[in-house]
C-alpha positions in Angstrom: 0.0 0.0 0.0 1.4 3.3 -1.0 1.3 6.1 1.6 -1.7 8.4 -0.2 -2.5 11.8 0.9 -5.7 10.0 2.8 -3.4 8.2 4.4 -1.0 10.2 5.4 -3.7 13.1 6.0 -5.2 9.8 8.3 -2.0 9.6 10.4 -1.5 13.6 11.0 -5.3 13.0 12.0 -5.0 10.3 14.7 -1.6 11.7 16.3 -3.6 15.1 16.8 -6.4 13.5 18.4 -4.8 10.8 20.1 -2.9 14.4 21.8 -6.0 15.8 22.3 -7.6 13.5 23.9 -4.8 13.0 26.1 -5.0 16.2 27.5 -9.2 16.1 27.6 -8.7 13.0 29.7 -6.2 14.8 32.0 -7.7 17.9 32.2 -11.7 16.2 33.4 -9.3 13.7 35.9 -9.2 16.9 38.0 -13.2 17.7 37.7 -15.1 15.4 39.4 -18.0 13.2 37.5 -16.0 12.7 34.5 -15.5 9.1 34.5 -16.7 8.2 31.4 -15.1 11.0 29.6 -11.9 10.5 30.6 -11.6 6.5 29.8 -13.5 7.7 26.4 -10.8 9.6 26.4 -8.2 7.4 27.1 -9.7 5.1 25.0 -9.4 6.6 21.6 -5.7 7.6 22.5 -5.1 4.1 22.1 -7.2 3.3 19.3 -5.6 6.3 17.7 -2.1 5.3 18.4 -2.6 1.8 16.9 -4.1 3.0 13.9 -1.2 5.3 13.3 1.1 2.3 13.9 -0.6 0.1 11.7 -0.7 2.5 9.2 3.0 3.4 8.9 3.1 -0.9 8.3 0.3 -0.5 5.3 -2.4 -2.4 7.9 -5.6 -0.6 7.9 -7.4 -2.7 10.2 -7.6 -0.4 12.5 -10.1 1.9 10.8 -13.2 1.0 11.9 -12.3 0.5 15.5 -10.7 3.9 15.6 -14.0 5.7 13.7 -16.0 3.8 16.4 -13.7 4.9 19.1 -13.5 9.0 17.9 -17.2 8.8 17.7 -18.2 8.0 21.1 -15.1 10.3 22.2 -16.3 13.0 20.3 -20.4 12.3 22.0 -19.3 12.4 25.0 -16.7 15.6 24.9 -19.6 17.6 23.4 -21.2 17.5 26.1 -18.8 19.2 28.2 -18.2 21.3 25.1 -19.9 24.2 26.0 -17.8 25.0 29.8 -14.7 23.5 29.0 -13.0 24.1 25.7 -10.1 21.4 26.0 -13.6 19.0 25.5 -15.0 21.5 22.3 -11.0 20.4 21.1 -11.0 17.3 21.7 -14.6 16.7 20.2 -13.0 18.2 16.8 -10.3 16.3 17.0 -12.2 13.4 16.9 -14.7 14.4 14.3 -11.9 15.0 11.5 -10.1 11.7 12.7 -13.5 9.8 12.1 -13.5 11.6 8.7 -9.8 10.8 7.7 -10.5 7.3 9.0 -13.3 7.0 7.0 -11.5 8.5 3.8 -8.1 5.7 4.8 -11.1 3.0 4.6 -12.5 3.6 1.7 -8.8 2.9 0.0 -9.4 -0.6 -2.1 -6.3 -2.3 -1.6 
């Protein structure tokens, strides 16, 4: 698999997010009844960071796990959107990694 501009416009995507939601899920650890935003959080990091990994290998078997994982990130941040803006970031981050994902997936290979 050759490294498109969807794919390489996919990696950019996942490291920002992944950093994003890094600093979502520290930032709520210090409010209290954020649980399920932080390991959302947390979560998609992961996801994110395997996806870029897989990706630099030509493996895109991470896509649809790491769509899935930025969507409920980004439903859940949004909801804190509106008094904390490192949620309103992370949120976007999410959504446009969902979209590269979705771009990276659509690649027949």
């Amino acid at each position: 698999m050759t490294l498109t501009k969807e794919i390489t416009d996919c990696i950019e995507a996942c490291k920002a997010c992944a950093d994003k939601c890094r600093s979502c899920a520290k930032e709520c650890e210090t409010h209290g009844k954020m649980d399920l935003c932080v390991s959302l959080c947390n979560d998609c990091a992961t996801v994110c960071d395997q996806h870029t990994e897989g990706l630099a290998k030509s493996d895109q078997s991470f896509a649809a796990s790491c769509i899935s994982a930025c969507n409920a990130c980004a439903v859940e941040c949004e909801k804190g959107a509106d008094h904390m803006n490192v949620c309103k970031d992370c949120a976007s981050a999410c959504r446009k990694c969902a979209d590269a994902c979705k771009a990276v997936e659509a690649i027949k290979v």
